[in-house]
N, C-alpha and C positions, 0 to 999 in steps of 0.2 A: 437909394443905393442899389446897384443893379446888380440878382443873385448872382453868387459866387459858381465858377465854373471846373469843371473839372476831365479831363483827358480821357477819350475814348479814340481805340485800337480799332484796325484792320487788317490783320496780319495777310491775309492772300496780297491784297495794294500796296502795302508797308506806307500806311498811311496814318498820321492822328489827329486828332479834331478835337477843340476844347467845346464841350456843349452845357448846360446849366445839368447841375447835380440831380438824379435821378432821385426822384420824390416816393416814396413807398404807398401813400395816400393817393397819388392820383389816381393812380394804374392797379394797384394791388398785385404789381409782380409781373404786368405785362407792359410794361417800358421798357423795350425793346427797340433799340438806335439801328438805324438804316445805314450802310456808308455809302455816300451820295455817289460813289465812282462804279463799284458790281452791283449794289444792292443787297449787299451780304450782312451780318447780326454785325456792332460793334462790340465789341468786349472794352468795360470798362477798368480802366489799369489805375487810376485815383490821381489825386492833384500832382502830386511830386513828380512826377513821369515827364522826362527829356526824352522824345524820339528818338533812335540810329538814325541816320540819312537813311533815305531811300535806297540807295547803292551798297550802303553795308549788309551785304547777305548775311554774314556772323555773327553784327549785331541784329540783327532782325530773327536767327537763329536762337540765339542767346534767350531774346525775349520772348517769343515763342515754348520755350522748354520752361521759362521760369513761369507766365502764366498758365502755360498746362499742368506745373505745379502748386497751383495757389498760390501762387507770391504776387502781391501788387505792391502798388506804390502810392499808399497813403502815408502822408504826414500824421506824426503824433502830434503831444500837444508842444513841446516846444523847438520838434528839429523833424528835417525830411527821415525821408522812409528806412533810413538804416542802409547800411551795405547791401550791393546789388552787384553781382558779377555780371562782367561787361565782354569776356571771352570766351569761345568755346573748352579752353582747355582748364580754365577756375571751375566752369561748369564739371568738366570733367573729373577734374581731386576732388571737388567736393560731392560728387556720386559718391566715386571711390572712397572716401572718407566714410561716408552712409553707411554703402554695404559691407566695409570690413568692421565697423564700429556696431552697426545696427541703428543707428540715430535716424530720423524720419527725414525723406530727402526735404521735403521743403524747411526742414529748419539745419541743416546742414548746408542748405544753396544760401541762405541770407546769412551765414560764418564768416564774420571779417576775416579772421585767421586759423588756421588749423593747426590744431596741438602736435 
């Protein structure tokens, strides 16, 4: 069976690439993915991960603010990654949510719904 693979990012190309799961063993922490197009670091976003198009700056926005917030997109064990805001302006209530509330933005950004 041939290993399971998993989605890595390029946020300057808005680009993603499924490549075989980053092994801890091999490398000790220096597997480190090229992206074939600048040759820039890929950042690994986990299996569940459906790309923006190329042409959606918003959504490529979007994804950008949630991985600079530690949000990826791994599956549990029996369902995808949970809610994920796909607009700049969900982005935005749930900042807003954050800082009037005090709640940590990255667990305020993956809130289906806000109280």
């Amino acid at each position: 069976m041939p290993p399971a693979k998993t989605s890595f990012v390029c946020l300057p190309c808005r680009a993603s690439y499924k490549q075989p799961h980053p092994t801890p063993a091999r490398n000790a922490g220096s597997d480190q993915r090229v992206c074939p197009r600048c040759a820039g670091t890929l950042i690994h976003v986990g299996s569940a991960f459906a790309p923006p198009p190329r042409r959606d700056t918003e959504g490529w926005r979007v994804l950008s603010l949630l991985l600079h917030a530690g949000i990826h997109f791994h599956k549990s064990c029996c369902a995808g990654p949970g809610y994920r805001p796909r607009t700049l302006r969900e982005v935005r209530e749930r900042m807003t949510y954050a800082r009037r509330t005090g709640e940590p933005i990255d667990r305020a950004l993956v809130r289906p719904e806000l109280p």
